[in-house]
C-alpha positions as CSV (number, residue, x, y, z in Angstrom):
1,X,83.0,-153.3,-74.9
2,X,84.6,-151.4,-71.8
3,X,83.0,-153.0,-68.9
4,X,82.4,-151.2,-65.4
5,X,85.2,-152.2,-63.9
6,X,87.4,-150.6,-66.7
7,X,85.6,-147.5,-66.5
8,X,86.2,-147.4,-62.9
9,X,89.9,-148.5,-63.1
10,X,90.5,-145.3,-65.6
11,X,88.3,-143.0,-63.7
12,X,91.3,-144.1,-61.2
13,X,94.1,-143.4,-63.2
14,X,92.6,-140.2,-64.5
15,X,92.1,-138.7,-61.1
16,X,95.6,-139.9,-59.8
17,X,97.0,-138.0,-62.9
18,X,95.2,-134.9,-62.2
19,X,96.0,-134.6,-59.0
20,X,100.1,-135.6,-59.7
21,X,99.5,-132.7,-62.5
22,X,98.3,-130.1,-59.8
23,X,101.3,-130.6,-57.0
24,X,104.0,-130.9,-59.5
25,X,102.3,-127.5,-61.2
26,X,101.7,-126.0,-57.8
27,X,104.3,-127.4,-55.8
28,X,102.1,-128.5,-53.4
29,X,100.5,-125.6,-52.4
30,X,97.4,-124.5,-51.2
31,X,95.9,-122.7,-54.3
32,X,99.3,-122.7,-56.7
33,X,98.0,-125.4,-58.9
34,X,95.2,-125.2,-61.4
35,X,93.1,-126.8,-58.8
36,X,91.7,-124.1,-56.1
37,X,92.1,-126.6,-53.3
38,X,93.9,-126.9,-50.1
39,X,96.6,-130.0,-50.5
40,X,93.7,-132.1,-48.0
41,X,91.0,-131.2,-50.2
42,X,93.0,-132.2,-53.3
43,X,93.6,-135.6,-51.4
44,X,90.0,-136.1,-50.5
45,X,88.9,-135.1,-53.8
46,X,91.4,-136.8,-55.9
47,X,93.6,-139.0,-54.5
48,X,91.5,-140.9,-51.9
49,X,88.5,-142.2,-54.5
50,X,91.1,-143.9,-56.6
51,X,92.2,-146.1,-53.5
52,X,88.7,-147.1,-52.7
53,X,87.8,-148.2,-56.5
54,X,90.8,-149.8,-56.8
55,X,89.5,-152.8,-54.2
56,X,86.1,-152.0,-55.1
57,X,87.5,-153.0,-58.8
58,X,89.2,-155.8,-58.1
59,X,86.7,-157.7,-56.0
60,X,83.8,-156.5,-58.5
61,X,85.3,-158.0,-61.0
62,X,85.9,-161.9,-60.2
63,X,84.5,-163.1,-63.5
64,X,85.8,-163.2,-66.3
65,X,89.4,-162.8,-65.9
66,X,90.6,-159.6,-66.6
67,X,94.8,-159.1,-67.5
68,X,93.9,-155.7,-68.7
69,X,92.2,-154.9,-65.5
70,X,95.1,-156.1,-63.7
71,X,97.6,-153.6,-65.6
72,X,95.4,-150.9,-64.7
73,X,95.5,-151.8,-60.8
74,X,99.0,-151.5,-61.3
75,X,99.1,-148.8,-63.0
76,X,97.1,-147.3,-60.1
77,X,98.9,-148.6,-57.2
78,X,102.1,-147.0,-58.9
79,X,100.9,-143.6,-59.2
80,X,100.0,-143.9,-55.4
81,X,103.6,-144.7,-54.9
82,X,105.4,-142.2,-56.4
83,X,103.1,-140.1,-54.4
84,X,103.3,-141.0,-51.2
85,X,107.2,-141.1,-52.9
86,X,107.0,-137.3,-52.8
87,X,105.1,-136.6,-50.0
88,X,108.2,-137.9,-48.4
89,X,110.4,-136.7,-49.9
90,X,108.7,-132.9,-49.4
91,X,108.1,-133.7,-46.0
92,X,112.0,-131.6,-45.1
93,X,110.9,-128.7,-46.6
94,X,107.8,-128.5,-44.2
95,X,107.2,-128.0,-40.3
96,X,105.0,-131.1,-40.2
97,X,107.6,-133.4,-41.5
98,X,107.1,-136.6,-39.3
99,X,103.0,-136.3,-40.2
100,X,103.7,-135.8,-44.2
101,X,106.5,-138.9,-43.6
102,X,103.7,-140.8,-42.3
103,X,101.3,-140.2,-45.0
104,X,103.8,-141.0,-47.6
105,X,104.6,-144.2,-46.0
106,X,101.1,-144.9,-45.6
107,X,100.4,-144.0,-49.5
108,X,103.4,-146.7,-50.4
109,X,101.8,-149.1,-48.1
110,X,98.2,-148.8,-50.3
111,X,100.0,-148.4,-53.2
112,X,101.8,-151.7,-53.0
113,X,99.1,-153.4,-51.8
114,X,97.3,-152.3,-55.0
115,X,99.8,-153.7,-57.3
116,X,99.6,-156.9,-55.6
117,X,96.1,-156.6,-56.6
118,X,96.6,-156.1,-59.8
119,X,99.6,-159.1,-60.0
120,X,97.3,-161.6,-58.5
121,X,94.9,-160.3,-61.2
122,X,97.1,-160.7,-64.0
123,X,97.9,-164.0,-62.7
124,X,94.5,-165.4,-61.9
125,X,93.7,-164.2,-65.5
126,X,96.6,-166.1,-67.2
127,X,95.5,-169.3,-65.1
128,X,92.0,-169.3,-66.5
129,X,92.7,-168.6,-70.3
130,X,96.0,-171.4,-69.9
């Protein structure tokens, strides 16, 4: 049985990997992808929901233990880095490179915060079954 916090958890991952699809298609663009959105909209729309279910996900879901929930935050959290990954490393190509910098930095940031989410849900998980 897939429990809500698995379903949100994918709904995550899904949107992260629509919206990686869409800037490596469109290279960032406004419009190149296969998404008709500006590169703030696509944020809004699909990059910024998966940050805020990942912690709604991980305190939602205190009992039971769940590793495979865990591998999914991390899975999450890592998507968000290689994105904030290649928002900085875009960032030279642009005029607003110290404001996409930023961003990426913050995206790493949230990212890693998200795996450490995930680790200490993996590990609370292992301590309860043990």
């Amino acid at each position: 049985m897939v429990s809500i916090p698995h379903l949100l958890s994918g709904i995550s991952i899904i949107l992260l990997v629509i919206y990686g699809i869409d800037v490596l298609v469109g290279g960032g663009g406004a419009g190149e992808g296969f998404l008709p959105f500006d590169a703030m909209t696509r944020g809004i729309g699909f990059g910024f929901p998966p940050i805020i279910l990942s912690f709604v996900v991980f305190f939602m879901s205190k009992n039971p233990p769940f590793k495979g929930l865990g591998i999914m935050l991390i899975i999450t959290g890592i998507l968000i880095v290689i994105g904030g990954l290649i928002s900085i490393s875009s960032s030279g190509e642009s005029e607003n490179t110290a404001r996409m910098a930023g961003e990426g930095g913050s995206l790493i940031a949230i990212g890693a915060i998200i795996i450490g989410l995930g680790v200490i849900k993996i590990k609370k998980s292992q301590t309860k079954v043990a």
